[in-house]
FIMIRO-417888 format. One line per 2 residues: number of its first residue (from 1); their letters; for each residue x, z, y of N, C-alpha, C. Coordinates in steps of 0.2 Angstrom, whole numbers. Example, Ala and Ser with C-alpha at 12.3 -4.5 7.8 and 13.67 -1.06 7.14 Angstrom:
2
1 = AS = 66 39 -28 62 39 -22 66 39 -16  64 35 -11 68 36 -5 64 39 0
END
This chain:
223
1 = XX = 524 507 489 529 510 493 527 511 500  529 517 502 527 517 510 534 515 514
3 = XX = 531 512 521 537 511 524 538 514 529  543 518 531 544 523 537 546 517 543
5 = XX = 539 518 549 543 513 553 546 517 558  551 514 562 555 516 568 552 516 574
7 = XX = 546 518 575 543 518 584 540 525 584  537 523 590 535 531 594 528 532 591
9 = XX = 528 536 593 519 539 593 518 545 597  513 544 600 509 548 606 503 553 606
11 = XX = 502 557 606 508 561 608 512 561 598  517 566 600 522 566 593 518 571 588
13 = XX = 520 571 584 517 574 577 519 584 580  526 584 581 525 591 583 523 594 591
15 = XX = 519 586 594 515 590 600 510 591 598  505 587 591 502 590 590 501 597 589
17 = XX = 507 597 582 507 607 579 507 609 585  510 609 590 511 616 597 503 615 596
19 = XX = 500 612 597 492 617 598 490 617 593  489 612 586 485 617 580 489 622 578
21 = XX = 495 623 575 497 627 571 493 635 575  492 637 581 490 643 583 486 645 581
23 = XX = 477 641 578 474 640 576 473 643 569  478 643 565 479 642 557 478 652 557
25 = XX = 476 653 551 474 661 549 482 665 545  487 658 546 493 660 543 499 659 548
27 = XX = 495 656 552 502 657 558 504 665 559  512 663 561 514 673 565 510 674 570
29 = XX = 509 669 575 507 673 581 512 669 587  511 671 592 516 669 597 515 662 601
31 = XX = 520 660 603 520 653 608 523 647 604  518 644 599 522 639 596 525 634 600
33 = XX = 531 632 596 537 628 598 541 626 593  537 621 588 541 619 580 545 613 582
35 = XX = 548 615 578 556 611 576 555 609 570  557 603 569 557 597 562 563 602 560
37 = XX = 560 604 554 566 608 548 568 603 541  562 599 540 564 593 533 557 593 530
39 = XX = 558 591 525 551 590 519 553 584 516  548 581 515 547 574 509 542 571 511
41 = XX = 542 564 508 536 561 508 534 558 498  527 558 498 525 554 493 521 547 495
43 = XX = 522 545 490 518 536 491 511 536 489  507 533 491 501 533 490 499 526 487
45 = XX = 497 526 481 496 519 476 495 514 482  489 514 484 482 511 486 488 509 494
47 = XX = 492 511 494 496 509 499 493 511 506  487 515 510 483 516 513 485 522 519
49 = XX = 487 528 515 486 533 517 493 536 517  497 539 524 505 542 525 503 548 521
51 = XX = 509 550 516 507 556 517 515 559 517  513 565 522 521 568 523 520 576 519
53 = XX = 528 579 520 526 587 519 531 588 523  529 592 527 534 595 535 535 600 533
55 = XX = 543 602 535 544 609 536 544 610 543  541 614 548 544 616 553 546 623 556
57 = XX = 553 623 559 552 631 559 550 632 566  547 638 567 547 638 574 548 648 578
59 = XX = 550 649 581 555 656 584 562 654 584  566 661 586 575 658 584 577 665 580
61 = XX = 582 663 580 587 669 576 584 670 571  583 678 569 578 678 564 572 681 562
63 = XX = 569 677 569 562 681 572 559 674 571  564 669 567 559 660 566 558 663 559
65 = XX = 551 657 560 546 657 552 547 649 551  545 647 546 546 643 544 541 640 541
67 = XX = 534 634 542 529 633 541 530 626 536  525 626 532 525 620 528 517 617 528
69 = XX = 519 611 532 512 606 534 511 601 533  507 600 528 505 596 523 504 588 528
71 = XX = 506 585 529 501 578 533 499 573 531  494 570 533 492 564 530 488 561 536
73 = XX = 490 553 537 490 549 541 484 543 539  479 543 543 474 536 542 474 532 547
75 = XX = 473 525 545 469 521 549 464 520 551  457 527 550 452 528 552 450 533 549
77 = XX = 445 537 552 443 547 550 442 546 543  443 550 542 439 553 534 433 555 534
79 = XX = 428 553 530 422 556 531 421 564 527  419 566 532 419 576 530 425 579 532
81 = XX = 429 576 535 437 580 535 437 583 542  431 583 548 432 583 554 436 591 556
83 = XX = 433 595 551 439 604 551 446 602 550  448 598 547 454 597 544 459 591 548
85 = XX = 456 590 554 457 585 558 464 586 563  470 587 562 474 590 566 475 588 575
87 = XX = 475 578 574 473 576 580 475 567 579  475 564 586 475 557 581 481 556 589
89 = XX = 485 552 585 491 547 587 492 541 589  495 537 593 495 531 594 502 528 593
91 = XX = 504 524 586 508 523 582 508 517 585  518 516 590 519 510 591 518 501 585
93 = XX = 515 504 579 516 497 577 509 498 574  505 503 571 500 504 565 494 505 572
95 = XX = 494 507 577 489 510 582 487 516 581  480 518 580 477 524 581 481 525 573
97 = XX = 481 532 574 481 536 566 478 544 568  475 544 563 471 551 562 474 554 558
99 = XX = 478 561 561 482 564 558 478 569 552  479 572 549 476 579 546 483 582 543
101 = XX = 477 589 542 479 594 537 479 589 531  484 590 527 485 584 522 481 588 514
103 = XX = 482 592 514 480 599 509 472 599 508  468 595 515 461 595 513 459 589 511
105 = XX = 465 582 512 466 576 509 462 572 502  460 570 498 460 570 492 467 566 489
107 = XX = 469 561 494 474 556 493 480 562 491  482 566 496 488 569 496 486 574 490
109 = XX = 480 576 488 479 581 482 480 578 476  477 571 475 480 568 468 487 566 469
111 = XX = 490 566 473 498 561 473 499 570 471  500 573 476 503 581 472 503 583 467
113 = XX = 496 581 461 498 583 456 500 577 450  500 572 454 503 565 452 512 566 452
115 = XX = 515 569 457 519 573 457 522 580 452  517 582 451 518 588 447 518 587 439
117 = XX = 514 581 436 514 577 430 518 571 430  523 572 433 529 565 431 527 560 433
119 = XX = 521 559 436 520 550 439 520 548 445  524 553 448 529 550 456 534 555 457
121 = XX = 537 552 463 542 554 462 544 555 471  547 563 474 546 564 481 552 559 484
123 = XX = 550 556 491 551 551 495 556 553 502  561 552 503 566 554 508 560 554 515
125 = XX = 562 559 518 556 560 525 555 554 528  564 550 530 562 547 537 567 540 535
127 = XX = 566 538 526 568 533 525 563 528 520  563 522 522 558 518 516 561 518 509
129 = XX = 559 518 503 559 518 497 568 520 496  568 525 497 573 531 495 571 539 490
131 = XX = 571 539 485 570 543 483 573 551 487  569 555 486 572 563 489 576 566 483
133 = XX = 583 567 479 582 567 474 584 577 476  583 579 480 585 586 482 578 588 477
135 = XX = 573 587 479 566 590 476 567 590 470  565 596 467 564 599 461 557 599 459
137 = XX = 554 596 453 550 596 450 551 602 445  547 607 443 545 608 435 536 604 435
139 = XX = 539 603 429 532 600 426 523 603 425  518 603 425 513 605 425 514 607 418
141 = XX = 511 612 416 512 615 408 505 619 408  498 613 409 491 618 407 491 614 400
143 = XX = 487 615 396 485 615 390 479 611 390  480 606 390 472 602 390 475 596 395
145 = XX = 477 599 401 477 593 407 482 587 407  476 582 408 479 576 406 487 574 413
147 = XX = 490 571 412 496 568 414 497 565 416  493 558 414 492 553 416 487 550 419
149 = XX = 482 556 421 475 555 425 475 557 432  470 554 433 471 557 443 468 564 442
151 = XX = 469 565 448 467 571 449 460 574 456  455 577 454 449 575 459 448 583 463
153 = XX = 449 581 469 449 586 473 441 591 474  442 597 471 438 600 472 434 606 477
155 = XX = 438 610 478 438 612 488 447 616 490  446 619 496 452 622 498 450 626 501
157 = XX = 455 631 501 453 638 502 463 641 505  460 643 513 466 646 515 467 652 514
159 = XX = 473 657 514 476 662 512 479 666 519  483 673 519 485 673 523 494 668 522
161 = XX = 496 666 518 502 662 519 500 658 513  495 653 511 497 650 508 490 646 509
163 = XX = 490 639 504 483 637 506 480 635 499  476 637 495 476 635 486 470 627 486
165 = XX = 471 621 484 470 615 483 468 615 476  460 616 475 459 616 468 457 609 465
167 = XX = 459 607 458 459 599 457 455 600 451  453 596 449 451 595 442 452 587 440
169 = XX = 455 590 431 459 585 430 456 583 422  453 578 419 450 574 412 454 579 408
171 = XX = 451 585 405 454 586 398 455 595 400  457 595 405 458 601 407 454 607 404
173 = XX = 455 613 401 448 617 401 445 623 409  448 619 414 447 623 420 452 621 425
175 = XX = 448 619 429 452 615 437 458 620 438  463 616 438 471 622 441 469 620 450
177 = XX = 473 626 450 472 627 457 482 626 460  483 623 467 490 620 469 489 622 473
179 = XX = 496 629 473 497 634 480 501 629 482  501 627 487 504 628 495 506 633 497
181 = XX = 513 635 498 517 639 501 515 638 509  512 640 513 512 639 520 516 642 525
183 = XX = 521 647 522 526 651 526 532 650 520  535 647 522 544 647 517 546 653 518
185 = XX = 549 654 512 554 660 510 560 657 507  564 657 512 572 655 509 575 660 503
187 = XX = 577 656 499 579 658 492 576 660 485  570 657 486 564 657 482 565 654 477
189 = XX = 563 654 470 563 650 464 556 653 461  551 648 457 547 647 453 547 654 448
191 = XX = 541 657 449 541 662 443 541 659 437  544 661 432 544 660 428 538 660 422
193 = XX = 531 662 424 527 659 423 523 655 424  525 652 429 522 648 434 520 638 430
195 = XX = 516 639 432 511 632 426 515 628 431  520 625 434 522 621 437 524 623 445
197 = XX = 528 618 448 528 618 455 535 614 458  537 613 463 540 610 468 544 615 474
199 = XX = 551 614 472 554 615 475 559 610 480  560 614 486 563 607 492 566 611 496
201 = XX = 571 608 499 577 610 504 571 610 512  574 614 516 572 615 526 578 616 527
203 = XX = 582 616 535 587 620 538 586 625 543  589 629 543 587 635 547 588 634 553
205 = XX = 584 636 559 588 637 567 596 634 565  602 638 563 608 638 566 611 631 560
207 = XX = 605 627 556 607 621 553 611 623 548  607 629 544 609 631 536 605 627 532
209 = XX = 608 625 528 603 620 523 599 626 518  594 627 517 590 633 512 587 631 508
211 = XX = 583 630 503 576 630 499 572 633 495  568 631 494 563 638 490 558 635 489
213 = XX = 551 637 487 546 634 484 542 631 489  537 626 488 535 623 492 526 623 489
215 = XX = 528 622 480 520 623 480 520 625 471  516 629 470 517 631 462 508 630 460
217 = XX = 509 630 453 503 628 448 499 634 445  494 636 445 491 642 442 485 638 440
219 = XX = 484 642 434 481 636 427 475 642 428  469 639 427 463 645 426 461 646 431
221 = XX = 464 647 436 458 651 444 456 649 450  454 641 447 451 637 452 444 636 450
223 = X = 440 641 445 434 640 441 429 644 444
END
């Protein structure tokens, strides 16, 4: 169980985003200025690594976007991960933490699809061992792919709004690949062919509660 503690950190998580998110090949453009809109968190076995999913929107009226950024918090770098390095924080209780792009993570790609195969369960953002019970699961539905096996990160590859997490799983006939929605679209629901996916509440600027997909499963095109 992760525990959400109560202190500061330096700089804040969305002073980071003000300077990576302009960097990203899916951002709109413009002078970022994100605003916590919601997400989830998941648990990490190994008890080791934060992992969150932010929504943040950022513009007003109806000229805001709405970004979905995956985080993942460590107690020291990731070896390989230096691209994916969002920036590192000083965590009133935990100390340094090195933030990332969570999406290039291996820890946040197996809990996601540990997630997506019924072996967790998403985490209220900004409460210890509370369940999110808003988060919509559909279940992984590949043929082969085992359930109750982890799942091993194989590369990541950004889109223009989305970022695909390809994994390979014991049994599978073909590593699935787990989009990432990187630009929310309020009112979305899962195709109905869709090998799986996750759907979760954000609120608008003017504090509408909305949801739509957050991450779907495509069986075969990660090979």
């Amino acid at each position: 169980m992760a525990v959400v503690h109560k202190t500061t950190m330096q700089p804040t998580k969305l002073e980071l985003l003000t300077e990576w998110l302009p960097t990203r090949e899916w951002y709109a453009g413009g002078e970022a200025r994100p605003e916590r809109a919601g997400g989830f968190r998941l648990d990490d076995p190994a008890g080791e690594v934060g992992i969150e999913f932010m929504a943040v929107t950022d513009g007003e009226g109806d000229g805001a976007t709405t970004y979905l950024v995956p985080l993942t918090y460590r107690g020291a770098p990731l070896d390989g991960a230096e691209h994916a390095l969002v920036g590192t924080s000083e965590h009133g209780v935990l100390g340094t933490r090195w933030i990332y792009d969570g999406a290039h993570d291996p820890v946040l790609a197996g809990q996601l699809y540990a997630l997506l195969a019924g072996r967790t369960q998403a985490q209220a953002q900004s409460l210890s061992d509370v369940p999110d019970l808003t988060v919509a699961v559909s279940p992984v539905t590949v043929e082969g792919a085992a359930a109750a096996a982890d799942a091993e990160l194989v590369r990541v590859t950004d889109g223009p709004d989305h970022t695909d997490v390809v994994v390979r799983t014991p049994g599978a006939p073909a590593p699935l690949t787990l989009r990432v929605r990187r630009v929310l679209d309020a009112g979305t629901d899962l195709d109905p062919g869709a090998a799986g996916g996750v759907t979760a509440e954000w609120r608008l600027p003017d504090g509408t509660a909305v949801r739509g997909v957050f991450a779907v499963v495509a069986a075969g095109s990660g090979s």
